[in-house]
Backbone as CSV, one residue per row, in Angstrom:
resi,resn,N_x,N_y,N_z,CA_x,CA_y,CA_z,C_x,C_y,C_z
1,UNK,6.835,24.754,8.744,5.552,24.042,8.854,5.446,23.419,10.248
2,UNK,4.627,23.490,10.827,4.124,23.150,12.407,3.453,21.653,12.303
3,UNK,4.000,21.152,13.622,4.107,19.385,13.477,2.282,19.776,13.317
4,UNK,1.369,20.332,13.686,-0.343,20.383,13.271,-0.239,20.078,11.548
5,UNK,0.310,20.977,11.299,0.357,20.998,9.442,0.657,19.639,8.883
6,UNK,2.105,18.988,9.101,2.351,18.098,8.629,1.228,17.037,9.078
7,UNK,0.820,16.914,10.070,-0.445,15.921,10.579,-1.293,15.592,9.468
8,UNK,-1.444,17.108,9.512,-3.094,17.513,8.529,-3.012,17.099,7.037
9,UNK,-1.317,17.196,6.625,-1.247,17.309,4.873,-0.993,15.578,4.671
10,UNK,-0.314,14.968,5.941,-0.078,13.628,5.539,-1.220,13.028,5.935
11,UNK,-2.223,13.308,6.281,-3.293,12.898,6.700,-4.217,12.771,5.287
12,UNK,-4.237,13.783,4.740,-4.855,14.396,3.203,-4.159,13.523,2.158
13,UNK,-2.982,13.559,2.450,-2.429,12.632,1.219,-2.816,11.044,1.328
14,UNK,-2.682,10.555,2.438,-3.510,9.446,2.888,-4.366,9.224,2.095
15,UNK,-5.889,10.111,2.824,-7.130,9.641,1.836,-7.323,9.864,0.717
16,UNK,-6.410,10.724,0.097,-6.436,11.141,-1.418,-6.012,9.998,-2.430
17,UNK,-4.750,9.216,-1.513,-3.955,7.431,-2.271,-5.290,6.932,-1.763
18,UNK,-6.082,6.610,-0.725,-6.788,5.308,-1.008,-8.313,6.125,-1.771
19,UNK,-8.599,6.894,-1.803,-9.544,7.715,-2.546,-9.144,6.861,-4.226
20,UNK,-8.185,7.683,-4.616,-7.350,7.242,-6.239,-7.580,6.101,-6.306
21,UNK,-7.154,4.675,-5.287,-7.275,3.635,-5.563,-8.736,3.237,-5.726
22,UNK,-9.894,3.792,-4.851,-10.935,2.639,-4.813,-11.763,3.356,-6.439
23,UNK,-11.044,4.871,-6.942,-11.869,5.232,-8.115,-11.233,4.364,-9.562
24,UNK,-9.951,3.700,-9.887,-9.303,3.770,-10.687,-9.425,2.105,-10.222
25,UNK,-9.847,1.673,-9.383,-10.665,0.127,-9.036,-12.224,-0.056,-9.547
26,UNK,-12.464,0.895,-9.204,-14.190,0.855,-9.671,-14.490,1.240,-11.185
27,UNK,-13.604,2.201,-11.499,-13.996,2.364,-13.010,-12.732,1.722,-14.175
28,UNK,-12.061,0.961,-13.424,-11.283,-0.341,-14.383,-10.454,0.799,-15.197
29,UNK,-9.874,1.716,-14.826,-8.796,2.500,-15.027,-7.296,1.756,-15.482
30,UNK,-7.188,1.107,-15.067,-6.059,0.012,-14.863,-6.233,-1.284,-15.272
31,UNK,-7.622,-1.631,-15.676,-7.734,-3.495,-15.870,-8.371,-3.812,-14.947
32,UNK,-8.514,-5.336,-15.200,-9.422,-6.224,-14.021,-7.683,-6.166,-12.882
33,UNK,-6.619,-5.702,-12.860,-5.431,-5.953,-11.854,-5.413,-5.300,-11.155
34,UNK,-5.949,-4.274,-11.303,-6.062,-3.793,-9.591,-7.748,-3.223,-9.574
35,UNK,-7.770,-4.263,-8.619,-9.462,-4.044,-8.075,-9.599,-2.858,-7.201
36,UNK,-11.000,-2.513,-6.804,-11.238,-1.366,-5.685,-10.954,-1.540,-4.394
37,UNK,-10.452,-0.586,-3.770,-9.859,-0.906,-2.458,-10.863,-1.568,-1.683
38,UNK,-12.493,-0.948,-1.934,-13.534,-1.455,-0.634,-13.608,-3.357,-0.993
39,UNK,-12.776,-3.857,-2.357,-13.247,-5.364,-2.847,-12.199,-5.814,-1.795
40,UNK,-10.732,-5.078,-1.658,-9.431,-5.843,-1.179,-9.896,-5.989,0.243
41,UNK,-10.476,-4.869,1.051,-11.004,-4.596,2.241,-11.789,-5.754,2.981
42,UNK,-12.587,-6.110,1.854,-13.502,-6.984,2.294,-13.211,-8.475,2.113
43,UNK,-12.638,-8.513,0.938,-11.684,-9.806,0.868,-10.966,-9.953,2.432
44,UNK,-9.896,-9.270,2.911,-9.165,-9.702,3.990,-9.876,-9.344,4.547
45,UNK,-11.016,-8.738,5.253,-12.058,-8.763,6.336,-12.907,-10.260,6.614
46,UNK,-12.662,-10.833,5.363,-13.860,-12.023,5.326,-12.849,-13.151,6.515
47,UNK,-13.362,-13.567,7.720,-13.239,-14.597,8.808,-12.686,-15.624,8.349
48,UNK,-12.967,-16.163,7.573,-13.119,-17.611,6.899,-11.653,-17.383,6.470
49,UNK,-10.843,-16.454,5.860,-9.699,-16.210,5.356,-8.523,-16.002,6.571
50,UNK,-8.815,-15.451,7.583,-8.150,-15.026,8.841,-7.129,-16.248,9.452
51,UNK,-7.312,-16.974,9.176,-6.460,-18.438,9.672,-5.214,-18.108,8.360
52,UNK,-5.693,-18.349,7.004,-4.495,-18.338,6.044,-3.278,-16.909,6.547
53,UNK,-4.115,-15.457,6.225,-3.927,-14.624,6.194,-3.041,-14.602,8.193
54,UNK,-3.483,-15.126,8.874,-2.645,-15.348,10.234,-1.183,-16.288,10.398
55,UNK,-1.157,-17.585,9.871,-0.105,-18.026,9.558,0.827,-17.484,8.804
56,UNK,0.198,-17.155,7.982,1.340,-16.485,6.141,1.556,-15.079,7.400
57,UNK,1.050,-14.275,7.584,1.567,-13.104,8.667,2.863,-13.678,9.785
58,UNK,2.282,-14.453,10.633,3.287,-15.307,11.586,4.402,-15.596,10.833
59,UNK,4.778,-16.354,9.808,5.874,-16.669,9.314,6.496,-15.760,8.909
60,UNK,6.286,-14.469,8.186,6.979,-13.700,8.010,7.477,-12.629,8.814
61,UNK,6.791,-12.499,10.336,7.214,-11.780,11.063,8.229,-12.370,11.849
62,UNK,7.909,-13.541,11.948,8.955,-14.750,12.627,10.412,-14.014,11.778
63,UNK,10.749,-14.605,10.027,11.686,-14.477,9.677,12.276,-13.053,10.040
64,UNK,11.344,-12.069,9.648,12.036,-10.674,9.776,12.626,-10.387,11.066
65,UNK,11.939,-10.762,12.026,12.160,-10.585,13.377,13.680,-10.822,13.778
66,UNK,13.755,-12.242,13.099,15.224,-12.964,13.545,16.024,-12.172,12.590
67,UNK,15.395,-12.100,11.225,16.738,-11.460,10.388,17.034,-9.874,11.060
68,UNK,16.210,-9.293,11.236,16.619,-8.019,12.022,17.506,-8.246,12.968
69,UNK,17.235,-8.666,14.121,18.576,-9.095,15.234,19.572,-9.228,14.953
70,UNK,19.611,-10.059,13.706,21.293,-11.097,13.438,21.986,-9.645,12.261
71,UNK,20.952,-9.246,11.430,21.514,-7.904,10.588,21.803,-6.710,11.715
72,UNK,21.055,-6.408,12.950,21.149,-5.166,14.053,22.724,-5.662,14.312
73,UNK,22.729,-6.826,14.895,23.999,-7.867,16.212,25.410,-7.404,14.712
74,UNK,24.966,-7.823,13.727,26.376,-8.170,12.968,26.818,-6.626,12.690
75,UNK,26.049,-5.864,11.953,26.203,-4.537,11.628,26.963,-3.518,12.927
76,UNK,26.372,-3.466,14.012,27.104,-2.952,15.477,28.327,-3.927,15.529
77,UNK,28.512,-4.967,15.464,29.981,-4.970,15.961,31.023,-5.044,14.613
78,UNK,30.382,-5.006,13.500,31.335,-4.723,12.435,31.554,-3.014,12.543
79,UNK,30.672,-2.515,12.959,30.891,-1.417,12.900,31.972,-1.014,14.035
80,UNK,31.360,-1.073,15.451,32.329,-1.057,16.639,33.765,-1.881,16.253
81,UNK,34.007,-2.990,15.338,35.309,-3.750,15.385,36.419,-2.319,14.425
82,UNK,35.412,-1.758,13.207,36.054,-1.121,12.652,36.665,0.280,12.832
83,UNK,35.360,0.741,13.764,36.077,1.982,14.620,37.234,1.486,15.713
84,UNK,37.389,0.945,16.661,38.619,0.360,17.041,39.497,-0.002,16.726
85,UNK,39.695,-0.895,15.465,40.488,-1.128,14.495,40.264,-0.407,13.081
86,UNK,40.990,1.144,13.032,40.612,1.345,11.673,41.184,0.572,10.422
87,UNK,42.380,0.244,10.622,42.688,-0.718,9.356,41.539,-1.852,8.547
88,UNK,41.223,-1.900,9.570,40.123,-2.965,9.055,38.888,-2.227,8.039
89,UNK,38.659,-0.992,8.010,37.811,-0.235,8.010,37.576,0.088,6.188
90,UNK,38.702,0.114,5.297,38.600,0.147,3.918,38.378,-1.567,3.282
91,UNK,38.958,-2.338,4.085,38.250,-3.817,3.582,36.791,-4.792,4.118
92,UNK,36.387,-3.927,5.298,34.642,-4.085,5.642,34.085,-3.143,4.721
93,UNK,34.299,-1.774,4.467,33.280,-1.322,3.455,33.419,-1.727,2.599
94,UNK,34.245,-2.332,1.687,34.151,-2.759,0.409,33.246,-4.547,0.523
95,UNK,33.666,-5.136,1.682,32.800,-6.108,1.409,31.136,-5.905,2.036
96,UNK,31.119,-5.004,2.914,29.701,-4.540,2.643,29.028,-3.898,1.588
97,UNK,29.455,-3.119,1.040,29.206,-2.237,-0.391,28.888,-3.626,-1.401
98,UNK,29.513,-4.717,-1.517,29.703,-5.436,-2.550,28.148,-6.603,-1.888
99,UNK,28.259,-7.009,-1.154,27.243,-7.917,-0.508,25.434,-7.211,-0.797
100,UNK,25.915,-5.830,-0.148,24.632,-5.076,-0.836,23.819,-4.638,-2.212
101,UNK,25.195,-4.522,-2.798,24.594,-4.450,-4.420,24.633,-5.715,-5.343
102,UNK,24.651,-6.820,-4.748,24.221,-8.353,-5.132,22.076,-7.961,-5.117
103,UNK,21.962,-8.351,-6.506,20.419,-8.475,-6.406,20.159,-9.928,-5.794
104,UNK,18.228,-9.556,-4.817,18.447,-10.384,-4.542,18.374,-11.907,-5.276
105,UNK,17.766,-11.834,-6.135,17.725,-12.842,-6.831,18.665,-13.593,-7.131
106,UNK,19.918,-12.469,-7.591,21.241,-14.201,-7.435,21.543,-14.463,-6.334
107,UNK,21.345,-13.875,-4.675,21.666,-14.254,-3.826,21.094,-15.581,-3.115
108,UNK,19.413,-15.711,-3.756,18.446,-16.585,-3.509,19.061,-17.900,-3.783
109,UNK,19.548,-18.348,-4.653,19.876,-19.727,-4.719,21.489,-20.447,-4.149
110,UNK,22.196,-18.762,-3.892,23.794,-19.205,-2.159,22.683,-19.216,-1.372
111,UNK,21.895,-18.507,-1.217,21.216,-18.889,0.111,20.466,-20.352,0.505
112,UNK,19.607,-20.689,-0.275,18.828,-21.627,-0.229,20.000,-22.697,0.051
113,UNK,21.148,-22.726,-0.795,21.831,-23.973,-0.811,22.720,-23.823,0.931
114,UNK,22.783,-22.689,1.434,23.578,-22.298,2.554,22.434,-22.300,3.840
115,UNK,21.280,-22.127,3.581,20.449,-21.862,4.872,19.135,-22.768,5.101
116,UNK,19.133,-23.185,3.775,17.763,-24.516,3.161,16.843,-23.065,2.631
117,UNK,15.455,-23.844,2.192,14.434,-22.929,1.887,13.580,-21.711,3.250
118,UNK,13.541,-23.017,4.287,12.559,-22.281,5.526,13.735,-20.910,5.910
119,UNK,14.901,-21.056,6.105,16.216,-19.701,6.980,15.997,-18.650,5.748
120,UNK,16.036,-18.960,4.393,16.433,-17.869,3.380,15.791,-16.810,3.435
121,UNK,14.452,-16.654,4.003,13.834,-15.497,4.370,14.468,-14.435,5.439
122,UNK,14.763,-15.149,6.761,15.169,-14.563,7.654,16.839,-14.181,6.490
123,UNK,17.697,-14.684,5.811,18.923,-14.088,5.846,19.450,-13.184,4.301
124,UNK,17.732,-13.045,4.179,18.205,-12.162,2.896,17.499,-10.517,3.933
125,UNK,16.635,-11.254,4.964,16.580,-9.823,5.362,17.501,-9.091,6.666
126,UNK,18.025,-9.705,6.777,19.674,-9.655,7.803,20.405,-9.252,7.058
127,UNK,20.764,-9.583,5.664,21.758,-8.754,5.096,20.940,-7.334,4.894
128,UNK,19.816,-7.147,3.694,19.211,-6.029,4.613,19.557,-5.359,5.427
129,UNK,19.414,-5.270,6.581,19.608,-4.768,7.113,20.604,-4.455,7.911
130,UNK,22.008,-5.531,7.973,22.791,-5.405,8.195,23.581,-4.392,7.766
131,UNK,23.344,-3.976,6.399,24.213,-2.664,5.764,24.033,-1.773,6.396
132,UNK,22.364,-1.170,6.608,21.699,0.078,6.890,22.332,0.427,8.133
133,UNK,22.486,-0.528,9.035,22.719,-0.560,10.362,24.502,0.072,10.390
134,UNK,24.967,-0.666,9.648,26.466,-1.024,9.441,27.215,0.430,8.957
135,UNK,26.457,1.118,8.217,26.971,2.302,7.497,26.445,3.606,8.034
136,UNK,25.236,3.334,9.053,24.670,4.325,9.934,25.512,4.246,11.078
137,UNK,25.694,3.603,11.530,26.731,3.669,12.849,28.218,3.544,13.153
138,UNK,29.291,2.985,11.598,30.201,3.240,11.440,30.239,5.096,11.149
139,UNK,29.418,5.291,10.515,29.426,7.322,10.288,29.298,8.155,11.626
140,UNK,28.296,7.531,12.207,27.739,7.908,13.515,28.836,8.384,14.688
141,UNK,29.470,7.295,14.911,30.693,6.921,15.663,32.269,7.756,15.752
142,UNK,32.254,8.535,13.847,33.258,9.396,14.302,32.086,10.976,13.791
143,UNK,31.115,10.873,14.181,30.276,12.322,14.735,30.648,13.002,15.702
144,UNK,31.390,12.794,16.901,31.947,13.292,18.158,32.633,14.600,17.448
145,UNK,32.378,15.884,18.361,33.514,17.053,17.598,34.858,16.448,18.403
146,UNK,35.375,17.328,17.511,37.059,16.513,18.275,37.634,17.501,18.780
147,UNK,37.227,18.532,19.279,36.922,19.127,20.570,36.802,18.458,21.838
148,UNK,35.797,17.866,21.505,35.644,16.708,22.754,36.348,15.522,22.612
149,UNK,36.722,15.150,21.635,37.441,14.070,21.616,38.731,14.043,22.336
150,UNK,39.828,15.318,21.823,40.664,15.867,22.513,40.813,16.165,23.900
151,UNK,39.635,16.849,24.921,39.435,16.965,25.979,39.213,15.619,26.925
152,UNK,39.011,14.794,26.272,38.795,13.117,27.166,40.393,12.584,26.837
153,UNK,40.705,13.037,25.657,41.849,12.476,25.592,42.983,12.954,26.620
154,UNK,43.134,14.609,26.399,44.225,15.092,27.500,44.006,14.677,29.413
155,UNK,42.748,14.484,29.613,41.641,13.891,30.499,42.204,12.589,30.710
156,UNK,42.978,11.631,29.918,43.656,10.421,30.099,42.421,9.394,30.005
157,UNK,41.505,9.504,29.055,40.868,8.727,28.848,41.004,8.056,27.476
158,UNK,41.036,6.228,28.046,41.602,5.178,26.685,40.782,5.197,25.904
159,UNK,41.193,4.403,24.548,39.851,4.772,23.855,38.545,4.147,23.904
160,UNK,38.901,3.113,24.823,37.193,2.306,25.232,36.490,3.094,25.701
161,UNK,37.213,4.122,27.132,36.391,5.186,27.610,35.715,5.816,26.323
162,UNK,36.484,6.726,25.905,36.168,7.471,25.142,34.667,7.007,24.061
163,UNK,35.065,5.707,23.922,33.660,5.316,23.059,32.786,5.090,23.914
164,UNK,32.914,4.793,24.767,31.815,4.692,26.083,31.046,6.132,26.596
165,UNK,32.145,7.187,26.843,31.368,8.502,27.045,31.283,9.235,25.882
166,UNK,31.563,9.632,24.835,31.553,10.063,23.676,30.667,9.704,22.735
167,UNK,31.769,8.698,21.799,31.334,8.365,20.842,30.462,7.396,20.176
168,UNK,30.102,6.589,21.462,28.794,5.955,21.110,27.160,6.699,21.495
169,UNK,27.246,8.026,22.121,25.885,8.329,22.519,26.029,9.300,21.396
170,UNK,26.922,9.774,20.373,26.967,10.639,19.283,26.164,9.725,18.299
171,UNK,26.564,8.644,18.312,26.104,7.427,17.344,25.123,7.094,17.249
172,UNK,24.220,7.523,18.488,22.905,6.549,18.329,21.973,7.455,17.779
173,UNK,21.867,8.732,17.383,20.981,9.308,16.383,20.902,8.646,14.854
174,UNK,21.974,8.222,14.706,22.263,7.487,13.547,21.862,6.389,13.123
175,UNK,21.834,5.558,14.239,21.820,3.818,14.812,20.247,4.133,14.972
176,UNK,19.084,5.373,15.639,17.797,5.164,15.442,17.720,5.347,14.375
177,UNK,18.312,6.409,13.511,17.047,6.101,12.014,17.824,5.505,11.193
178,UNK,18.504,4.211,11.554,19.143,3.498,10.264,17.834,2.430,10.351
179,UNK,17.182,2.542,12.211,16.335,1.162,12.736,14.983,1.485,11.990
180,UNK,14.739,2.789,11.531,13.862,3.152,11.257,13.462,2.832,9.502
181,UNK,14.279,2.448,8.952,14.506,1.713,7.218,14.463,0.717,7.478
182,UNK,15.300,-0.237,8.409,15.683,-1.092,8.717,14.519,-2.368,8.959
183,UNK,13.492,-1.676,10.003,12.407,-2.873,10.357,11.872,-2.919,8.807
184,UNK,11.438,-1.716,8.150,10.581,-1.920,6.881,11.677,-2.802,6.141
185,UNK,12.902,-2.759,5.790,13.589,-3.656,5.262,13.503,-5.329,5.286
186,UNK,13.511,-5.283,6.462,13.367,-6.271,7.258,12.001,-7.422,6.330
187,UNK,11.248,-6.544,6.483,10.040,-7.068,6.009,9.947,-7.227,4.520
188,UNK,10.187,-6.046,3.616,10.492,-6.680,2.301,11.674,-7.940,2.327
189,UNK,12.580,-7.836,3.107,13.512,-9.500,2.853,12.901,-10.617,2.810
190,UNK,12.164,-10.665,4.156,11.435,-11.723,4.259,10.646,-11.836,3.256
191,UNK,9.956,-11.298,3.149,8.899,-11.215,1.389,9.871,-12.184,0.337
192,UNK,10.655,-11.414,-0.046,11.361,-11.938,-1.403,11.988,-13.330,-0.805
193,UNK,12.922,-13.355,0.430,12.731,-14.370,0.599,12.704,-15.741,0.467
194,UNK,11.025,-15.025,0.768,10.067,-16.280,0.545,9.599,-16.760,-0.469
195,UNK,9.990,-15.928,-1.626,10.006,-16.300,-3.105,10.551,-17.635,-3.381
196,UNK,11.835,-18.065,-2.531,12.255,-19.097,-3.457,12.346,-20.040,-2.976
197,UNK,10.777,-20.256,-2.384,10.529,-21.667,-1.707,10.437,-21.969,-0.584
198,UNK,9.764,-20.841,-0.088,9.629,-21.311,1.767,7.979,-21.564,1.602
199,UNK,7.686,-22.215,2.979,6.822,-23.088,2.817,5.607,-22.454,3.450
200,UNK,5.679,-21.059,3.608,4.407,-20.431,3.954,4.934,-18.599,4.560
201,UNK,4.205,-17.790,4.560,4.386,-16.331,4.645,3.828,-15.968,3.282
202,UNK,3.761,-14.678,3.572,3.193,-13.510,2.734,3.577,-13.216,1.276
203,UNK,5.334,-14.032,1.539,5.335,-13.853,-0.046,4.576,-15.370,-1.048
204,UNK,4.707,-16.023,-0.164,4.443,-17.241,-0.791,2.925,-17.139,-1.265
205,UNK,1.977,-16.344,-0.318,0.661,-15.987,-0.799,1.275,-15.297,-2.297
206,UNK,1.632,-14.070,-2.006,1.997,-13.136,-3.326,1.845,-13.569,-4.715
207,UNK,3.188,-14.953,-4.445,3.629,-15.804,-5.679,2.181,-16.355,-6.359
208,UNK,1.630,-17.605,-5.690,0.641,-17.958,-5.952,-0.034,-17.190,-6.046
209,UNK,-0.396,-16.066,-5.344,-2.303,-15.706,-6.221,-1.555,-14.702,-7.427
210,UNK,-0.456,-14.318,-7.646,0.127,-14.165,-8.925,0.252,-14.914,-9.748
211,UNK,0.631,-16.291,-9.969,0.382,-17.297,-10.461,-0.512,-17.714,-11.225
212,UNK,-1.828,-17.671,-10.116,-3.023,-17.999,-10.492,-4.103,-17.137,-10.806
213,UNK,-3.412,-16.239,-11.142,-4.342,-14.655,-11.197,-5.340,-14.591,-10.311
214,UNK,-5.338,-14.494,-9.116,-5.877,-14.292,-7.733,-5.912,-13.088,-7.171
215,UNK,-6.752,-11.982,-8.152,-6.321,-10.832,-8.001,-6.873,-10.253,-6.586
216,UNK,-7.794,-10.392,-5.980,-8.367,-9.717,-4.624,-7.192,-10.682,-3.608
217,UNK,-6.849,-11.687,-3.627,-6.095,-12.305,-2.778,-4.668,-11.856,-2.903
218,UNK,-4.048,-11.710,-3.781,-2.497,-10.923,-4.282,-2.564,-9.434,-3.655
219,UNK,-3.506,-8.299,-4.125,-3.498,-7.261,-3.313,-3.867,-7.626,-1.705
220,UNK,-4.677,-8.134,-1.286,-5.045,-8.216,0.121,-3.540,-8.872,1.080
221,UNK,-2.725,-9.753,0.446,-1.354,-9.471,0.759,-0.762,-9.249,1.002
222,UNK,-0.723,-7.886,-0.149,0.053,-6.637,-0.516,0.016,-5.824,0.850
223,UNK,-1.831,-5.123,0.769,-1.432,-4.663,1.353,-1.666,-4.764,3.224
224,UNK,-1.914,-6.600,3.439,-1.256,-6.690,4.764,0.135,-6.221,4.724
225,UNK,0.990,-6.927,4.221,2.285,-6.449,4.193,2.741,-4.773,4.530
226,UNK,2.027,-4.006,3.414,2.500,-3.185,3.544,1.466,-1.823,4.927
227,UNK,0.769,-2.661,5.283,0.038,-1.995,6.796,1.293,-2.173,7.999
228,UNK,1.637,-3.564,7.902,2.461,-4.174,8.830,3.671,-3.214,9.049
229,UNK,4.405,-2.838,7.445,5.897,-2.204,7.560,5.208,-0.637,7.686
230,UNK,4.011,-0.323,7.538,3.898,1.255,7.783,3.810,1.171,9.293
231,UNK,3.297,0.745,10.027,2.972,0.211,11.706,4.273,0.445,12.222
232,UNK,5.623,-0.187,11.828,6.778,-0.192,12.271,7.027,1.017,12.075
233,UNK,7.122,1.344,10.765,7.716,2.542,10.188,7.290,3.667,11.242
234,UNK,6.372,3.954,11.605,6.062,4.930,12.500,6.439,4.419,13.762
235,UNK,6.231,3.436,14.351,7.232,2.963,15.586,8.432,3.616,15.915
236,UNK,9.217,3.067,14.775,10.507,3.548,14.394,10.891,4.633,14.519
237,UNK,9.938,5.631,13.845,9.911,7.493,13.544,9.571,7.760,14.908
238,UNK,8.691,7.330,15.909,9.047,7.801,17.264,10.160,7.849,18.091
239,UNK,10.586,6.461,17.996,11.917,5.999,18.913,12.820,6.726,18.503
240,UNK,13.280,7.424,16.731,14.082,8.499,16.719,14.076,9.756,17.129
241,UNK,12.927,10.208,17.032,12.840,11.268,17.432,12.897,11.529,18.910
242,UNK,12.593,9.961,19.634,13.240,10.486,21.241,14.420,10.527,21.407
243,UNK,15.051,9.461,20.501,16.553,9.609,20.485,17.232,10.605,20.474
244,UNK,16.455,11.144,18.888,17.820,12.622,18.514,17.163,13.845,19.499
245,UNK,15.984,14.094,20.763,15.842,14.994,21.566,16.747,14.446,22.472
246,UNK,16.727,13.478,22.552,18.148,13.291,23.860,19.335,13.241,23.835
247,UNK,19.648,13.336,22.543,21.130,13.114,22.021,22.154,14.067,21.124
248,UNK,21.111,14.467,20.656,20.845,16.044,19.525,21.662,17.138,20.124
């Protein structure tokens, strides 16, 4: 299939999801809970809303932002500590493996008591993403054929070299599309989050107009949120694909 095709079919599938939505909105297919897309549209189009809908945005890009860095920063050098030191390497995956399959919900209240309410956003989405990062670029790292590995080696090159010319530019096909889950991750953390008591962002809208059955305000939310992580998401899908042409 020719990158024209895929254009054309994900393009089609596009208007076909918001097509489905504004018919199965209009003819109450589903309930008064999910309204028609042109009601959600116009809801977050309305001015008067743009201040809420701007802060609650700001705060959650704030958290994700930071939790991405500190999940990117920790994940690369757990990863780099463990390729250098392999011993270390069967007792980091097991405590990453184990940190990740914690839901977040019991993690929400170590956190809150460890970071207060306002940080817990940013560090449920750092762990997030800390795995993705962590398990994409520990794999990445012994990608080198060992062909070449061998040839730097007889070459008298230590193994810092070696990760320096080798095995870290093998890695970074890996390291882009772990970034590429990763920002969208990022952004659901912050979301949930913000569930358990932060004092403004997108999830905190969520909660409340869930709450209060606020149904045009709960989707309009939604799907800021989820415009925001598709925006990245394709960001992302570029920066790999320059990657793996240069690295590939």
């Amino acid at each position: 299939m020719g990158r024209a095709s895929q254009i054309v079919y994900g393009a089609l599938g596009v208007v076909l999801f918001l097509a489905g939505w504004e018919v199965i909105g209009q003819y109450r297919l589903a309930g008064l809970t999910w309204p028609p897309l042109s009601t959600v549209i116009e809801f977050l189009g309305t001015s008067s809303r743009w201040p809420l809908f701007g802060r609650a945005l700001a705060s959650t890009m704030s958290s994700a932002a930071t939790g991405f860095l500190i999940g990117v920063s920790l994940g690369l050098v757990l990863a780099l500590g463990v390729h250098l030191l392999p011993r270390l390497r069967p007792g980091t995956d097991r405590l990453a493996a184990m940190v990740n399959a914690i839901p977040a919900i019991a993690l929400g209240p170590i956190l809150i008591v460890t970071f207060d309410r306002a940080g817990t956003p940013a560090a449920l989405a750092a762990i997030h993403v800390f795995f993705l990062v962590y398990v994409a670029v520990s794999s990445g790292l012994t990608a080198a054929q060992r062909a070449q590995q061998d040839l730097l080696t007889v070459l008298g090159a230590k193994r810092t070299m070696r990760l320096k010319l080798l095995e870290a530019p093998a890695a970074l096909p890996a390291f882009a599309s772990s970034l590429k889950v990763a920002l969208s991750a990022s952004i659901l953390g912050a979301i949930l989050g913000e569930w358990f008591g932060a004092p403004r962002g997108l999830g905190v809208i969520i909660l409340n107009a869930m709450e209060n059955f606020q149904i045009p305000l709960l989707w309009s939310a939604v799907l800021l949120a989820a415009g925001i992580s598709l925006a990245l998401f394709g960001l992302a899908t570029w920066l790999e694909r320059a990657v793996h042409r240069r690295f590939r």
